[in-house]
VOGU-3710 file (C-alpha; in Angstrom, 3 decimals, decimal comma):
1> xxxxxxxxxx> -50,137/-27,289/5,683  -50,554/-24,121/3,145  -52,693/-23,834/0,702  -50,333/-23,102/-2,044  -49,336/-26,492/-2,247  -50,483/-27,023/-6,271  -50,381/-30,307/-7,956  -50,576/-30,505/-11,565  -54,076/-33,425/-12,406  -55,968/-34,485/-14,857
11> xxxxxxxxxx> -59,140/-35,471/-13,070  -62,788/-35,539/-14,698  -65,507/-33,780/-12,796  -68,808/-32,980/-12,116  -69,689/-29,101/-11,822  -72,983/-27,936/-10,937  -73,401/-24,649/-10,352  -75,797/-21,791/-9,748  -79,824/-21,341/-9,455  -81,705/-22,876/-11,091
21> xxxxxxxxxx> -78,393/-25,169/-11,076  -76,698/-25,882/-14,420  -74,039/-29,015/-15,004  -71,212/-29,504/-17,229  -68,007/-31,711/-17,474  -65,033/-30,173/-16,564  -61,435/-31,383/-16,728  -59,212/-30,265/-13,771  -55,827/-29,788/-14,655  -54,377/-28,769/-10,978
31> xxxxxxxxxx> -55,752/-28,503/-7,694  -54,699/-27,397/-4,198  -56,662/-27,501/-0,859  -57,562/-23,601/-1,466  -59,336/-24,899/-4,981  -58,915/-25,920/-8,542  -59,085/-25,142/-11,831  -59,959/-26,697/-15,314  -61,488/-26,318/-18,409  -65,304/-26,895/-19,045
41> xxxxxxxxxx> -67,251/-27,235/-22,391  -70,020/-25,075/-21,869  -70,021/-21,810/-19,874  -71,907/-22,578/-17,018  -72,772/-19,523/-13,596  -71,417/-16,377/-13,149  -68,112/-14,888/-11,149  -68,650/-15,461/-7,606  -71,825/-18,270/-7,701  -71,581/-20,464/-5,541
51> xxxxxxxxxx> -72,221/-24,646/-6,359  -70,874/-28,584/-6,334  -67,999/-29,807/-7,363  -67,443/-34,062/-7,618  -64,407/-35,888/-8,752  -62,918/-39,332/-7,918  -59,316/-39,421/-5,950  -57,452/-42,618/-5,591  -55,167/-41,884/-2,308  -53,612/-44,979/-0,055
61> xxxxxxxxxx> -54,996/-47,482/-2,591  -58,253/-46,333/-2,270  -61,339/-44,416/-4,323  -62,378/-42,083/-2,905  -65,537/-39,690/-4,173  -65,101/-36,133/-3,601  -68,090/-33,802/-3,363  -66,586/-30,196/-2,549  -68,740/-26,684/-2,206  -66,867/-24,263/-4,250
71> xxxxxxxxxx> -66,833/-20,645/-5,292  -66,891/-19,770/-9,262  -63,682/-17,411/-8,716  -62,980/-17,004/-12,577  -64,396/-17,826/-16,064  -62,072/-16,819/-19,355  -62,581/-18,115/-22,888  -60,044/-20,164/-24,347  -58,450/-20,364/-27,439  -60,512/-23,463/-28,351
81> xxxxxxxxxx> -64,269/-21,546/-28,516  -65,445/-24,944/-27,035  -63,747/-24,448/-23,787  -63,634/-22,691/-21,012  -61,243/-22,201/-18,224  -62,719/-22,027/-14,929  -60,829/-21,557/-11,292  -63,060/-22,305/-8,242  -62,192/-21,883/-4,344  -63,010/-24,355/-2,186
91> xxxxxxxxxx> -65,160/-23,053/0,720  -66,426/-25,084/3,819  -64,771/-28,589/3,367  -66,154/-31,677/5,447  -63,310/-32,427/7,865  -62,931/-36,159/6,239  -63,437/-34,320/2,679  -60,374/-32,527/3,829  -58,426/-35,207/5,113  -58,841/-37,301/1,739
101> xxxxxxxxxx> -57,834/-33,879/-0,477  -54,803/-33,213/1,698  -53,399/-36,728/1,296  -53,957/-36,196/-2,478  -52,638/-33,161/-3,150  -49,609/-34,175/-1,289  -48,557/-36,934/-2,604  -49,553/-35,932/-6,250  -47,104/-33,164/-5,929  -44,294/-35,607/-4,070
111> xxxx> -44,788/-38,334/-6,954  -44,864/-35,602/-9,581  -41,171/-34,860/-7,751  -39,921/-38,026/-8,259
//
């Protein structure tokens, strides 16, 4: 299905990006199967570094732990000066990685419909 499918989330994650690798919090507020974005507390990489992404999903009745390669694809300040807004492409997705995002993304977006 396309990748423009967007579903607005708040979902608490794990970033780790960049060599030697830094880590901070982040706090996705939507995500598609092309990538997400969300704000972060520290600023953390560079445009176009490469790194980890985890977050929890619950889709069928079921956790499920997402950890995603992504793609630093944008970093602006916010106008909180503790925050950061990041956006991040997903790149290379396990086939069962992509399975488990699909579902969610879907049926975020056709519960957010409802």
């Amino acid at each position: 299905f396309p990748v423009t499918i967007r579903s607005a989330v708040k979902i608490i994650a794990s970033v780790s990006i960049g060599d030697p690798e830094q880590t901070s919090a982040a706090v996705l507020s939507d995500i598609s199967m092309g990538g997400t974005s969300g704000l972060l507390k520290k600023q953390i990489g560079k445009k176009n570094d490469q790194g980890l992404i985890k977050f929890k999903v619950n889709t069928a009745g079921e956790d499920a732990l997402l950890t995603l390669p992504i793609i630093v694809r944008s970093i602006s300040e916010t106008e909180n000066t503790q925050e950061f807004r990041y956006g991040f492409e997903f790149s290379e997705i396990a086939t069962q990685s992509k399975i488990i995002l699909s579902s969610f993304v879907l049926l975020s977006r056709i519960l957010r419909t409802l």
